[in-house]
C-alpha positions in Angstrom: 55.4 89.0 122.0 52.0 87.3 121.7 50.7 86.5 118.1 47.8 88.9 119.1 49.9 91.9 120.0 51.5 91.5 116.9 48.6 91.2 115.0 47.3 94.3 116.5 50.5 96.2 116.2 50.2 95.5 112.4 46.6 97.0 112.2 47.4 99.9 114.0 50.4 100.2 111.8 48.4 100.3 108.5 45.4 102.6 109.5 48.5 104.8 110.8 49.7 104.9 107.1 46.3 104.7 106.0 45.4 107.8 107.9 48.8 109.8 106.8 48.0 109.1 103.1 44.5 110.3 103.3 46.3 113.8 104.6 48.8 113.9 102.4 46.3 113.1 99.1 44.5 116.3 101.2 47.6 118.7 101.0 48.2 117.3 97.3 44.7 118.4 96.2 44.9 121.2 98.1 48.6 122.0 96.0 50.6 122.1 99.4 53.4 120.4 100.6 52.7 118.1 103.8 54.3 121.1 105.7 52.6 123.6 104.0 49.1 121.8 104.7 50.6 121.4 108.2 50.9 125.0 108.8 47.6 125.8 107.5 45.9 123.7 109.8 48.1 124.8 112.6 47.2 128.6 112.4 43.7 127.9 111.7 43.4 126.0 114.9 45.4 128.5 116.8 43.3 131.4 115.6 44.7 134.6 115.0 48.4 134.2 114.3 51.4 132.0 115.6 55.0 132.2 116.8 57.2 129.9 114.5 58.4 127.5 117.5 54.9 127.3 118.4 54.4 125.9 114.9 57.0 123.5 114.9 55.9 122.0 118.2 52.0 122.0 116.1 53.4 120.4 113.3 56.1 118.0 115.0 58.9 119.5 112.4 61.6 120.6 112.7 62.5 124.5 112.5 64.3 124.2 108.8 60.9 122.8 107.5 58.7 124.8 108.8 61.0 128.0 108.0 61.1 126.8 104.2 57.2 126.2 104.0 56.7 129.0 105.6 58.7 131.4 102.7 57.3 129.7 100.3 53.8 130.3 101.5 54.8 133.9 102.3 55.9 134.5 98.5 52.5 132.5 97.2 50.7 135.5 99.7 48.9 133.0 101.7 51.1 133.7 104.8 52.7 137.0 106.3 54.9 137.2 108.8 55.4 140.0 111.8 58.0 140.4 114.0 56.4 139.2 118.0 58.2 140.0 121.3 61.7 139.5 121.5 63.0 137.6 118.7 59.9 135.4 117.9 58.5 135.8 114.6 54.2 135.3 114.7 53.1 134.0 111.0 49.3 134.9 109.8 47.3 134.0 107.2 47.1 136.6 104.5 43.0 137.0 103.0 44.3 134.2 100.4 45.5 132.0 103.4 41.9 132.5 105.3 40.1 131.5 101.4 42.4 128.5 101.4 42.0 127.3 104.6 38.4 127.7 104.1 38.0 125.8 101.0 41.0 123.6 101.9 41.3 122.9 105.6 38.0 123.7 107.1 36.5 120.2 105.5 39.1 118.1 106.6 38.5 119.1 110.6 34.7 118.6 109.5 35.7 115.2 108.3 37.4 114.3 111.6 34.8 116.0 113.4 32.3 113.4 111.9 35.0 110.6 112.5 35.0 111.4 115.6 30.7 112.0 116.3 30.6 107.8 114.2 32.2 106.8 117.6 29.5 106.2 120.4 29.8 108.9 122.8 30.4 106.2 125.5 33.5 105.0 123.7 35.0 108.5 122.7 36.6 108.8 126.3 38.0 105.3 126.3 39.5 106.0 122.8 41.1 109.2 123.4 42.8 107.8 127.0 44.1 104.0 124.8 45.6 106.5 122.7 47.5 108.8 124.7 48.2 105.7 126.4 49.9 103.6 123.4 51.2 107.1 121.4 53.0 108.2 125.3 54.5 104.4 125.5 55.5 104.0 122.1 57.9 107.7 122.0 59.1 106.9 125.5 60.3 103.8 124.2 61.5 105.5 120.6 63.3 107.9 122.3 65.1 105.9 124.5 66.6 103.7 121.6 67.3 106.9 120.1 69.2 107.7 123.0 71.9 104.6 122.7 
């Protein structure tokens, strides 16, 4: 490896970990778990309700995690959960969850949202393809080591 490609490995490292502290300070202020805040933004973006594997595959977590954040925001009244076709369980937010994620989620997809509007519209293409790009590459490769 080049001593530029490592370089830039290293910066996209640390605004990685820059970017996942920022959320979870977010879901700390908020008084949510990381999962918790996950799920949050998860049924707020899907709109009106969600299967629990759908969440999961939102969240990237695993069904344990999501099941446990789930209860607990289900005992806290934020979340209720009703029984969808066939065995699927949908989870929706409760009028506590909606106040929440309005106080608590609805800035921080403002604050990407203006992230995203500081890049120049000519660039915001280019950026979104180098990412799916590198993000694709890199699990293909993870996996596949995984898979040894």
């Amino acid at each position: 490896m080049t001593t530029a490609l490592m370089e830039l490995q290293q910066a996209i490292n640390a605004m990685i970990k820059r970017t996942d502290d920022a959320y979870h300070r977010a879901a700390r202020a908020a008084g949510l778990s990381d999962a918790a805040f996950d799920i949050l933004y998860a049924l707020h973006a899907a709109g009106e309700g969600c299967s629990q594997s759908l969440l999961c595959e939102l969240c990237f977590s695993r069904k344990q995690t999501i099941n446990s954040a789930i209860k607990r925001l289900q005992e806290d009244g934020t979340v209720r959960l009703e029984a969808g076709p066939g065995r699927s369980t949908h989870a929706y937010l409760t009028e506590r969850g909606r106040a929440l994620v309005a106080e608590r989620i609805t800035p921080i997809v403002d604050a990407e949202l203006a992230a995203l509007d500081s890049v120049p519209p000519a660039q915001r293409a280019a950026l979104a393809a180098a990412l799916t790009t590198y993000t694709t590459t890199l699990v293909n490769s993870l996996n596949a080591i995984g898979d040894d």
